[in-house]
C-alpha positions as CSV (number, residue, x, y, z in Angstrom):
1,X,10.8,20.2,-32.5
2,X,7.3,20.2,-33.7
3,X,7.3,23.4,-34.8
4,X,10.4,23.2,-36.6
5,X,12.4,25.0,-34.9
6,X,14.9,22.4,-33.6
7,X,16.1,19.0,-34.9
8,X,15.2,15.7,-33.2
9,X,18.5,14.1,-32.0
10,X,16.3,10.7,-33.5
11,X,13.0,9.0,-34.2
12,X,10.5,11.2,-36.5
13,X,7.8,14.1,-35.6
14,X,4.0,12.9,-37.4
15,X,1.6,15.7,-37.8
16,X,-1.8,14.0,-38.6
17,X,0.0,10.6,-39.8
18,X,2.6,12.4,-42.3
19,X,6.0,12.7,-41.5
20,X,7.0,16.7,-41.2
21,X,10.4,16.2,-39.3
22,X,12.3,17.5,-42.5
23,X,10.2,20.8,-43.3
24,X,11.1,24.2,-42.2
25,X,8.7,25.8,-39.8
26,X,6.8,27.8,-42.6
27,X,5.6,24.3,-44.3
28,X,4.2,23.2,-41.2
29,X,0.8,23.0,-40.3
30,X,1.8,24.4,-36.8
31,X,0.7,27.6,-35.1
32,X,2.2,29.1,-31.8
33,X,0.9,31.7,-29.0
34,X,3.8,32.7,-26.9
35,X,3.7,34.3,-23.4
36,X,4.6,37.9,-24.6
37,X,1.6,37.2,-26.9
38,X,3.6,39.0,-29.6
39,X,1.3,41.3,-31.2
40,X,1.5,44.2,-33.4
41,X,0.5,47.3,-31.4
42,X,0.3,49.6,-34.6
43,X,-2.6,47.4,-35.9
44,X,-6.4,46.9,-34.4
45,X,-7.5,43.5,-32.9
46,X,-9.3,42.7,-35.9
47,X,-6.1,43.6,-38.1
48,X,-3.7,42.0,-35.8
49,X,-6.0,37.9,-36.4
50,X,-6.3,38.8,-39.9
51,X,-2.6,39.3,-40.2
52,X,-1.4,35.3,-41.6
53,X,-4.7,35.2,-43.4
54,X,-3.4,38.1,-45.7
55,X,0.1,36.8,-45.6
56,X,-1.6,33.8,-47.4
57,X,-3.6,35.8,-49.6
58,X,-7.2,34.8,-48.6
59,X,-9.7,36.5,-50.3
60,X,-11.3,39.1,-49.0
61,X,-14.7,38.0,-48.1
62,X,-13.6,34.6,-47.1
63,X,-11.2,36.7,-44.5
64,X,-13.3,39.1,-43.1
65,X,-15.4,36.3,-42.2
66,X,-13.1,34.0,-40.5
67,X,-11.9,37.0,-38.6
68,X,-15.4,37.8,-37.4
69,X,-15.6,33.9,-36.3
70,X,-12.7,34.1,-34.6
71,X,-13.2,37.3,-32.8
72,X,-16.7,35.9,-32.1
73,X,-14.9,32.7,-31.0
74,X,-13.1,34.7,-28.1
75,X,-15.9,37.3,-26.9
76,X,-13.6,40.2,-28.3
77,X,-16.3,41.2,-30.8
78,X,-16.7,44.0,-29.3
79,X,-13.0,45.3,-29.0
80,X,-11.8,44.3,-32.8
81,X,-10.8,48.2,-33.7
82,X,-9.3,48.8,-30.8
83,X,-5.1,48.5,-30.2
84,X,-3.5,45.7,-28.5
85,X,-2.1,48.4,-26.2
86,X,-5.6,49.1,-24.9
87,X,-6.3,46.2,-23.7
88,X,-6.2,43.9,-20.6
89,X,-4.0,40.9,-20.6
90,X,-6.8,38.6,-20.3
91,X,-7.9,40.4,-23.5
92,X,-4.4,40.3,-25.2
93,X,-3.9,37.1,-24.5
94,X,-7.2,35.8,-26.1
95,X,-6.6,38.2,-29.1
96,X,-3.1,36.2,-29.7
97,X,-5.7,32.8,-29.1
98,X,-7.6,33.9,-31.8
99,X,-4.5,35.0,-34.0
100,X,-2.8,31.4,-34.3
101,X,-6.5,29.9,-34.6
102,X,-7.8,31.6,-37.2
103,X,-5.2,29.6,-39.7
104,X,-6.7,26.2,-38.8
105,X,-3.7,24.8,-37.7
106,X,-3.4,20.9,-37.2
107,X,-1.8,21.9,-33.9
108,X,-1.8,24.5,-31.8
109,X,1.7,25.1,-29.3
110,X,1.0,27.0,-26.8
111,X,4.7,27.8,-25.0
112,X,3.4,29.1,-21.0
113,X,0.5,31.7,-22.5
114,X,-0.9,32.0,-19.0
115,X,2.2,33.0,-16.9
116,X,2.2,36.2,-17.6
117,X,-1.8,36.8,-15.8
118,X,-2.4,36.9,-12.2
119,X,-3.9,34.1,-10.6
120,X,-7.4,35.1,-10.9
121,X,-7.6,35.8,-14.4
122,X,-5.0,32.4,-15.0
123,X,-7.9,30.3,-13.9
124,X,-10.6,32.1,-15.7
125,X,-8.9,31.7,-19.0
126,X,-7.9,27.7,-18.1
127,X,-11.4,27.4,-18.2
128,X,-11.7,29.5,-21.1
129,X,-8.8,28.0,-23.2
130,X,-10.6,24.1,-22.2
131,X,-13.7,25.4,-23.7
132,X,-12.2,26.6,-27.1
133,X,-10.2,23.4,-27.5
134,X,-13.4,21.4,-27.4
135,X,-15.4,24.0,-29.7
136,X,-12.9,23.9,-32.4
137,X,-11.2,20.4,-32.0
138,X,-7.7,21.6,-32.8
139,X,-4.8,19.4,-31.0
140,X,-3.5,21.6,-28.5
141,X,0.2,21.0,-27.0
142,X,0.4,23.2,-23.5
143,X,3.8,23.6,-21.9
144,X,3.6,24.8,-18.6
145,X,5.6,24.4,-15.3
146,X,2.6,25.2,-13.2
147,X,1.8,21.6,-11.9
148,X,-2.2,22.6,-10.6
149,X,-2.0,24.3,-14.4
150,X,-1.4,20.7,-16.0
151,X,-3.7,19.2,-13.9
152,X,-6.4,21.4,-14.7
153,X,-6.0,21.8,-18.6
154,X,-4.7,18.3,-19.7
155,X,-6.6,15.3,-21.0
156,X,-3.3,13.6,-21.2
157,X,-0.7,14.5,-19.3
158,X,3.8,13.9,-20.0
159,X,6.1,14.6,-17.3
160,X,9.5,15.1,-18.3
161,X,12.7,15.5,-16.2
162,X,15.9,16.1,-17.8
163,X,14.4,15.7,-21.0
164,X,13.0,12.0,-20.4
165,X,9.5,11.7,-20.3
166,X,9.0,9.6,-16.7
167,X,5.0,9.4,-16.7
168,X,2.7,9.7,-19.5
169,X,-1.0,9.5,-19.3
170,X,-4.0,10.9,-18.0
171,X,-4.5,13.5,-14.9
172,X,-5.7,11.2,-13.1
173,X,-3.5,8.7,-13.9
174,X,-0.8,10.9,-13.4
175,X,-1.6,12.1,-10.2
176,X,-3.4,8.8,-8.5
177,X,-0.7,6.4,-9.5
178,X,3.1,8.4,-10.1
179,X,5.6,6.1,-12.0
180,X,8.2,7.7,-10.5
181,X,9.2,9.7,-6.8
182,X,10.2,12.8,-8.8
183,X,6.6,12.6,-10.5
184,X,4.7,12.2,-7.1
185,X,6.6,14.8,-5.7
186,X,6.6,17.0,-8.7
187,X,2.9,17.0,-9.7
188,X,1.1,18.1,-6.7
189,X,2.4,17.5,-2.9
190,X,3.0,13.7,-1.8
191,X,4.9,12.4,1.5
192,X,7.4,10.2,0.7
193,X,8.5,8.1,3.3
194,X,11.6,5.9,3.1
195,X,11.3,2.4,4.1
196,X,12.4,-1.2,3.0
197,X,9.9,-3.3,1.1
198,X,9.5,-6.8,3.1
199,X,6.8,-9.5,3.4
200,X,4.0,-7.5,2.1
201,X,4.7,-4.2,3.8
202,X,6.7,-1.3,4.1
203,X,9.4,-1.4,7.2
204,X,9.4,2.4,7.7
205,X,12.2,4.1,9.7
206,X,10.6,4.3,12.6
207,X,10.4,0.2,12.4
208,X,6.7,0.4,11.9
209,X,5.2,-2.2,8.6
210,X,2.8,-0.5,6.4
211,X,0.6,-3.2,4.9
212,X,0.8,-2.5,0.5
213,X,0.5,-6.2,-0.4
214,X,2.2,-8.0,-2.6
215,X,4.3,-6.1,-5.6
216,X,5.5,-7.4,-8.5
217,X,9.3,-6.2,-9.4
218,X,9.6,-5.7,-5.9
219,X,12.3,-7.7,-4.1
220,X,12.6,-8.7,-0.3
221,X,14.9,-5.7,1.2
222,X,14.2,-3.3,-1.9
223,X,14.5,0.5,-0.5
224,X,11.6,2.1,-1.2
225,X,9.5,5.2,-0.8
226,X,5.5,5.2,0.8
227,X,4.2,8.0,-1.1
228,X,0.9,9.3,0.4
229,X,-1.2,12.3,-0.9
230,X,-2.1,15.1,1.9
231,X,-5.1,14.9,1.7
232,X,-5.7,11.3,1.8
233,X,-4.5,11.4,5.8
234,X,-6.7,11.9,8.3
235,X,-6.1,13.7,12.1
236,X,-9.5,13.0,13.2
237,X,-12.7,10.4,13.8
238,X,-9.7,7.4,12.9
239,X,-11.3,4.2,11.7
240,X,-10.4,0.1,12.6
241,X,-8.1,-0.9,9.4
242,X,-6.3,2.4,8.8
243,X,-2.3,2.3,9.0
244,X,-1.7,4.7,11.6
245,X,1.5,6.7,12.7
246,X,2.3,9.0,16.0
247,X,4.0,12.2,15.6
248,X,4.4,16.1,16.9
249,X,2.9,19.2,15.0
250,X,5.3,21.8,13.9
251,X,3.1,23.7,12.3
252,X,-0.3,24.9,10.9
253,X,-0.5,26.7,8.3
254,X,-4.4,28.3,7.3
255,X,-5.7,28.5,3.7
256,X,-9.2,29.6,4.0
257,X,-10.7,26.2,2.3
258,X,-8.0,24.6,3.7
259,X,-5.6,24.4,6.6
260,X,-2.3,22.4,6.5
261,X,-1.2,20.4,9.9
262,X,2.9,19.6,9.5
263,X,3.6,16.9,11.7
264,X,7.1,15.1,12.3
265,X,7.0,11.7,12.9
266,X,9.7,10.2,15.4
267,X,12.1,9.1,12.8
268,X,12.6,13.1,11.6
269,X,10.4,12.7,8.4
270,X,7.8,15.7,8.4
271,X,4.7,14.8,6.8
272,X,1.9,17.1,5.4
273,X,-1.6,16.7,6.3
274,X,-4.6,18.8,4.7
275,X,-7.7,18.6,5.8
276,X,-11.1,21.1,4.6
277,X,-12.2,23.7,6.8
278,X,-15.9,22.6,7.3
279,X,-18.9,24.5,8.6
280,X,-18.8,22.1,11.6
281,X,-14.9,23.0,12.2
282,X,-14.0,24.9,14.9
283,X,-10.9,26.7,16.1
284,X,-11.2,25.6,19.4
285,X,-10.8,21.7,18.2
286,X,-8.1,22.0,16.4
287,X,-4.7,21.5,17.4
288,X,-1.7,22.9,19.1
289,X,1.8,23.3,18.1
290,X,4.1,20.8,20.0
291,X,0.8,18.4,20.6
292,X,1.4,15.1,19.7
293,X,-0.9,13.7,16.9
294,X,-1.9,10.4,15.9
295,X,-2.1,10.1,11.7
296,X,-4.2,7.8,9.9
297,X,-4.9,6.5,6.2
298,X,-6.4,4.2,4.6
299,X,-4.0,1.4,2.8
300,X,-5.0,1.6,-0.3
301,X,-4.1,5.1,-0.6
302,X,-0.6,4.0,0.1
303,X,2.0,3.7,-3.1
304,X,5.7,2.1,-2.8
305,X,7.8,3.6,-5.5
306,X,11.1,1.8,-6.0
């Protein structure tokens, strides 16, 4: 819809404060870099960025420079006579980058331009991508189903199921404080635990009260979800004040940084606990499969969706 090519069912798309919801796609001041990056493999780098610049007639001089800045712009300098077919797809990818910049757009879609790189390489140009948003200041819309993706290259953040936007707002925000179960459990992990919302706390299954305090909108008997990051719950040097629950490990599963401890709590509910693998970590304290664990956290880091 902001790039024209679909029709808002209502309401009106603004593009720097003027209404553009009735112009074609070519009147827009909209640029797109697509996954397949889309280039032409019978022209050079430098011929491939310079392509909407000559579709719009820029003079010469004034396009050989902004070509140069762009190429400049995306450390491909270097590679601007070379064919699209040479090169990596780190390299490809940032020649596209520079392609749809190059116009000054007002807004730059960019429709999953990372899925297509291996991991590695994803988070070397997430970085990369950040830093040319700043340098050049352009509005940047980023669709992507990669949830640490969002995360990582969003000031502001939209969640959307079945076309409804459910949380809006910054990563942070976003990931801290979920409006909704489908966004805690959606962006990032979270154990949701069902419960019934009464006198101040959360009645779990297992008939154990989670203090959360007071909630507005919340009535006496309301079901409810605890939702509680992994990493916010401890398996070790437990402190006075935390809410605390008792249950088996099922698994362990090692990450490197990481290792994540499954552990299912008497009332069947299988909770995920990560913990960092410090220098002062050793194998021989962790724990066994089948051991029964006690949990801990700290009751702030609690949330009660409805």
């Amino acid at each position: 819809m902001i790039g024209g090519f679909a029709d808002p069912t209502e309401g009106s798309i603004l593009l720097a404060g003027h209404d553009v919801t009735g112009l074609p796609p070519n009147k827009r001041d909209v640029n797109t870099v697509f996954q397949s990056y889309a280039l032409f493999d019978h022209l050079s780098v430098a011929d491939n960025i310079a392509f909407g610049l000559k579709r719009r007639r820029v003079e010469k001089q004034e396009l050989r420079r902004r070509v140069a800045e762009a190429l400049e712009l995306v450390q491909l300098a270097h590679l601007a006579t070379r064919k699209p077919r040479t090169l990596s797809g780190g390299q490809r990818q940032r020649v596209a980058l520079a392609r749809a910049l190059v116009n000054r757009p007002a807004v730059l879609l960019l429709d999953e331009p990372l899925g297509a790189l291996d991991l590695k390489l994803r988070r070397q140009m997430q970085i990369e991508l950040k830093q040319i948003q700043r340098e050049v200041g352009i509005t940047f819309v980023f669709v992507t189903h990669d949830q640490d993706e969002a995360l990582t290259m969003s000031d502001r953040l939209a969640v959307m199921n079945g076309g409804v936007i459910e949380h809006c707002g910054t990563p942070e925000d976003v990931y801290e404080r979920p409006a909704t179960r489908f966004v805690a459990s959606f962006i990032g992990t979270s154990n949701l635990m069902p419960g019934v919302y009464r006198n101040g706390s959360v009645v779990l299954e297992s008939g154990q009260a989670v203090p959360v305090g007071r909630r507005a909108g919340l009535a006496e008997g309301a079901e409810v979800s605890l939702s509680i990051r992994p990493e916010k719950i401890w398996l070790s040097e437990l402190t006075p004040g935390m809410a605390r629950a008792t249950g088996v490990l099922r698994d362990t599963v090692y990450c490197g940084a990481t290792t994540t401890y499954l552990v299912e709590l008497a009332a069947g509910t299988t909770l995920a606990v990560l913990e960092q693998n410090t220098a002062r970590s050793r194998m021989e304290d962790r724990w066994s499969n089948g051991q029964q664990v006690e949990l801990g956290w700290l009751p702030e880091h609690s949330l009660v969706l409805g």
